[in-house]
Residue, then its C-alpha position, 0 to 999 in steps of 0.5 A: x454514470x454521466x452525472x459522475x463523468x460531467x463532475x469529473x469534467x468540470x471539475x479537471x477543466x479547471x484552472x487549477x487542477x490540484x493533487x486531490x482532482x484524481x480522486x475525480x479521475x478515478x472514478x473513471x473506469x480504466x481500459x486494460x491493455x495487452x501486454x507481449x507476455x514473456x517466460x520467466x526462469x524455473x528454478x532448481x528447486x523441488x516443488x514443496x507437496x500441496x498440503x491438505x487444506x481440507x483439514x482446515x476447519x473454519x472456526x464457529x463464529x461463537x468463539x469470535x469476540x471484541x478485543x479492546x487492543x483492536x477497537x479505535x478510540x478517535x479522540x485519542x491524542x498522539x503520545x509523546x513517545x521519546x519523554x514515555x520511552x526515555x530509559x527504554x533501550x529497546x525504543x532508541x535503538x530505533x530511533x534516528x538521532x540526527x533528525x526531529x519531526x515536528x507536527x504543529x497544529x493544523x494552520x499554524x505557519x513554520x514561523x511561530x516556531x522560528x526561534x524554538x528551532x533557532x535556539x536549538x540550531x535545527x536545520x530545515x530539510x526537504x522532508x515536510x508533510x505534503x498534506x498539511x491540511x491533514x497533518x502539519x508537519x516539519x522535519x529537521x537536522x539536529x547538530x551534534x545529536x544524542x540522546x540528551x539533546x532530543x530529550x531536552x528539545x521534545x520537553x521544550x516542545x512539549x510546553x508550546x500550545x501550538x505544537x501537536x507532538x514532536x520525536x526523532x525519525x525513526x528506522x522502519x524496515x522491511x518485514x523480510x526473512x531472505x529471497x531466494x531463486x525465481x519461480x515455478x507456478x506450482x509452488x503457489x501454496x499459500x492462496x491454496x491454502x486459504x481456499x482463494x480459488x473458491x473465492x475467485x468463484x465469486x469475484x477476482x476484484x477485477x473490473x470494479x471501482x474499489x484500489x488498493x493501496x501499497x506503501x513499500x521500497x519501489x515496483x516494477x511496474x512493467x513486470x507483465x503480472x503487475x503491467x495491467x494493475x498498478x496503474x498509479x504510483x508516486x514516488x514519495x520519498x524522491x519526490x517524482x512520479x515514478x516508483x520503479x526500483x533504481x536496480x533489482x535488488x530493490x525487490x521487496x514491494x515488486x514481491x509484495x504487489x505480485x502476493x496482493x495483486x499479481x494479474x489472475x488467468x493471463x496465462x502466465x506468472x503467479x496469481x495475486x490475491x485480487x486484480x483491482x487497481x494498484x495504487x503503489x507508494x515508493x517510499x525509499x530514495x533513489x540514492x540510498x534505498x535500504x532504509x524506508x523513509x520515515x515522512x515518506x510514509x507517513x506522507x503517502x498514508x496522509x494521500x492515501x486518506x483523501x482518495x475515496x477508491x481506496x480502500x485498503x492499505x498494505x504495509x509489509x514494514x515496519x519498527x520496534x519504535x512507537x512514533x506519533x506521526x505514523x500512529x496519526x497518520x494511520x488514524x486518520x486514514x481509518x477515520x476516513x473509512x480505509x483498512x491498513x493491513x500491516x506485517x506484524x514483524x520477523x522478530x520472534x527470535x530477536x527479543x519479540x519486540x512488539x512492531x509498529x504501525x502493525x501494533x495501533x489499534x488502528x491497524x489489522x496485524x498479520x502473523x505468518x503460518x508455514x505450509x503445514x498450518x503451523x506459527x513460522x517460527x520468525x513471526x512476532x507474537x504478541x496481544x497486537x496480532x489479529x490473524x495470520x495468513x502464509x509467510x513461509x518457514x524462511x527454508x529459502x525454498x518451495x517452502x517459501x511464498x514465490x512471487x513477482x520480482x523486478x525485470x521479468x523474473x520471480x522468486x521466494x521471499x518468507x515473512x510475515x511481509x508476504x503475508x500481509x499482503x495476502x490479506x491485503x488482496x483477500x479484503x480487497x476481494x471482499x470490498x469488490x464483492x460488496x463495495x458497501x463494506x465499511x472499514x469495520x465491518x471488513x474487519x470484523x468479517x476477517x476476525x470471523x471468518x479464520x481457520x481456528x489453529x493453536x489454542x482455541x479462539x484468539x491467541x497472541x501466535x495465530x491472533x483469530x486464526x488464519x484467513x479463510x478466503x472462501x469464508x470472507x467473502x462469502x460473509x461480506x456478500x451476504x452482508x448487505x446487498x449492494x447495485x452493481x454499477x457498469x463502465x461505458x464502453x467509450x475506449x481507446x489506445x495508446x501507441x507506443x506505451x510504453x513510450x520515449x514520450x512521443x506516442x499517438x491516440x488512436x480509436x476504433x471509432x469516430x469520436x468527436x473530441x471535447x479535451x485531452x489531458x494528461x496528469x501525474x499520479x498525484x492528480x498534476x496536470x503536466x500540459x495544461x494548453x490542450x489545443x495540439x491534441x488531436x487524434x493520430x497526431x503525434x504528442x511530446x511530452x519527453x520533457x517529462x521524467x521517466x515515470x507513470x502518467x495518465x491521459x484523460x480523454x473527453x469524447x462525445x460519448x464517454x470519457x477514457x482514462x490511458x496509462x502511458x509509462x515513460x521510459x525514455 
């Protein structure tokens, strides 16, 4: 534990403290803090009966195999989907005519291809990849767009040697049915269902090095059910460091971080799936949050993949428009030893188009179930599906998944997006179980561990089968056995948080103090003068915008990290 605070320490005193440093800083265990718990409403609607989980049967491992649709090829090149999809109709009606992404090869400057985007009249916008060194990527404006002229630009692309692929933004959604009212805690089937409670036996991910990551709309993260999880969030699509939603119909990443990691036992609420930390990318824009944006996810992905505590993604979202960029993005994060858990999409009875990222082979794709074990009749189906987990039957009832919803209240949403997160959590327990877990082997004790419904072995509606809970971490315990590691007892408080921006440290205990710093959620140092920081005295950082922020403290026996949220 010292040798890991003395390289954090060196390496945040540096002069140029970059976005990758908070990989350093989290490895650096949290303090939790206490959160006045206040009552959200019940709604009106009769509780759906508990359904019998013990005819659930866990499927014999005999019937488990390797499919090719869920095995990685790393040398795999990106597609040049637009020229493959040419006449697919299915493929344009998701895409984005008036823009153009184009992803050159790794060092090579914007200029080499000046008078390629002049010749066109490509207008550079804002939206360019934040990791170049990982993807190398620019997105632009076309004039007068149509098909046609996509067409002719992505051939002509296609011919230069230092371009890696180039398409059209495409339109991703939600995997949302319809929300309905707030909740009541006895309507909480779906980790019923999967024997979650068993598992809680074993580990309730609380405590432990490993992050989950969540790629959505935007968080509440002061909801008191998420205010001691998501301790991390960016906003990538405005650019800044807060991920909350800009009003409360922005509620379906609020509803999906409560499914995968709504606080468990504190005495109020839902329980998520698994209390590790959250890291929450908010990739809609402030000024029109409808649409998900396309570069800010794969942005967020490309972060996603530097940062070493994070070891499983959710994202409940996604298109019928197969796209180069998001398939890179998402290899390269399974390259770099995360699992990405994806919605397989609600489009059943619109065409069943097949739903990306879910459909990359990179990605695991879950289908919904409904409380009595049976395919939600919304949930797309098809060879890409790898398991399923409960969804709902989009009753917009008890029958639904109830969760989480911004300013303090709770409610039923249905999809295969509320499934997702569901196994999001569930590998999240197992990666606390066993942190030694590669990103295949978590995904191959998924595929195992399932309740065989429909057709025996896998099948393109329930893919292996729905989760069991209970199983998998059982199987990712045995699997290999790892040391336990410890945080310090080194802590300390924040007063007031959340803040206008002026708050005191302050300690139960005398602690000599080395450095204070405060960063962003991307690793920035936002005071790098840290000579004004001395205990119960006052700090100002209101010049700062309303968001997520973290205090860095060295002491002589230990180093603690604080979130502070500003809200002024």
């Amino acid at each position: 534990m010292k040798n890991i605070v003395f390289i954090f320490m060196a390496a945040l005193l540096s002069l140029n403290i970059l976005a990758q440093d908070l990989e350093h800083a989290m490895k650096i265990p949290l303090v939790k803090k206490d959160i006045m718990i206040r009552e959200g409403i019940s709604p009106s609607i009769s509780p759906v009966s508990i359904p019998d989980r013990t005819l659930l049967k866990p499927a014999p491992k005999e019937l488990w195999k390797p499919l090719p649709q869920f095995q990685v090829d790393k040398n795999k090149k990106p597609g040049w989907y637009a020229l493959e999809n040419a006449d697919n109709p299915l493929y344009w009606q998701g895409v984005n005519p008036g823009k153009i992404i184009i992803c050159l090869k790794k060092g090579i400057p914007e200029s080499s291809i000046r008078f390629f985007t002049d010749k066109y009249a490509l207008k550079p916008t804002k939206e360019k990849s934040m990791f170049p060194e990982i993807m190398n990527f620019f997105v632009y404006q076309i004039p007068d767009p149509s098909k046609e002229k996509i067409l002719e630009i992505i051939s002509e692309a296609k011919s230069m040697d230092n371009i890696e692929f180039a398409e059209p933004d495409v339109i991703l959604k939600s995997s949302t049915c319809s929300p309905n009212d707030p909740y009541f805690s006895s309507y909480q089937w779906g980790p019923y269902k999967v024997w979650a409670d068993s598992a809680w036996c074993y580990t309730t991910g609380s405590n432990t090095w490993q992050m989950i990551g969540i790629i959505d709309n935007a968080v509440d993260y002061t909801h008191p059910d998420l205010y001691t999880n998501v301790w991390y969030g960016y906003d990538f699509a405005d650019d800044d460091n807060n991920p909350i939603p800009v009003n409360t119909t922005v509620n379906h990443g609020t509803h999906v971080a409560g499914i995968s990691s709504g606080k468990i036992n504190n005495g109020t609420g839902i329980a998520g799936m698994a209390n590790d930390t959250v890291f929450f990318a908010k990739v809609t824009s402030d000024a029109d949050p409808i649409p998900y944006n396309y570069t800010a996810c794969v942005n967020a992905l490309n972060y996603f993949s530097t940062i070493p505590r994070i070891r499983v993604v959710n994202m409940s979202f996604g298109g019928p428009t197969i796209n180069a960029a998001l398939q890179t993005a998402c290899d390269n994060a399974w390259n770099n030893g995360k699992l990405l858990i994806a919605a397989a999409g609600n489009d059943a009875q619109n065409g069943n188009p097949v739903n990306y990222p879910a459909a990359f082979n990179s990605v695991v794709a879950v289908g919904s179930v409904d409380v009595n074990n049976s395919w939600s009749t919304f949930s797309s189906h098809g060879n890409y599906v790898e398991v399923s987990a409960p969804g709902g039957d989009n009753s917009q009832g008890a029958g639904d998944i109830y969760s989480t919803l911004p300013n303090n209240s709770y409610g039923f949403m249905a999809g295969t997006s509320m499934a997702s997160p569901l196994v999001t959590g569930l590998a999240g327990l197992m990666f606390a179980a066993n942190p030694a877990l590669t990103n295949s082997q978590a995904r191959t004790i998924l595929q195992q561990c399932v309740f065989d419904l429909g057709t025996s072995g896998w099948d393109q509606y329930y893919g292996y089968g729905e989760v069991c809970a209970f199983c998998a971490v059982i199987s990712a315990i045995q699997l290999i056995s790892v040391e336990e590691i410890y945080p310090g007892d080194f802590s300390c408080s924040i007063f007031p948080n959340p803040s206008d921006g002026q708050f005191t440290i302050q300690t139960g205990k005398d602690n000599s103090i080395a450095s204070i710093h405060i960063i962003n959620s991307l690793g920035k140092e936002i005071r790098p003068k840290n000579g004004d920081y001395l205990f119960g005295k006052n700090i100002d950082i209101s010049n700062q915008a309303d968001g997520i922020y973290f205090i860095i403290i060295s002491a002589a026996n230990g180093v603690s990290v604080q979130k502070i949220i500003l809200n002024k």
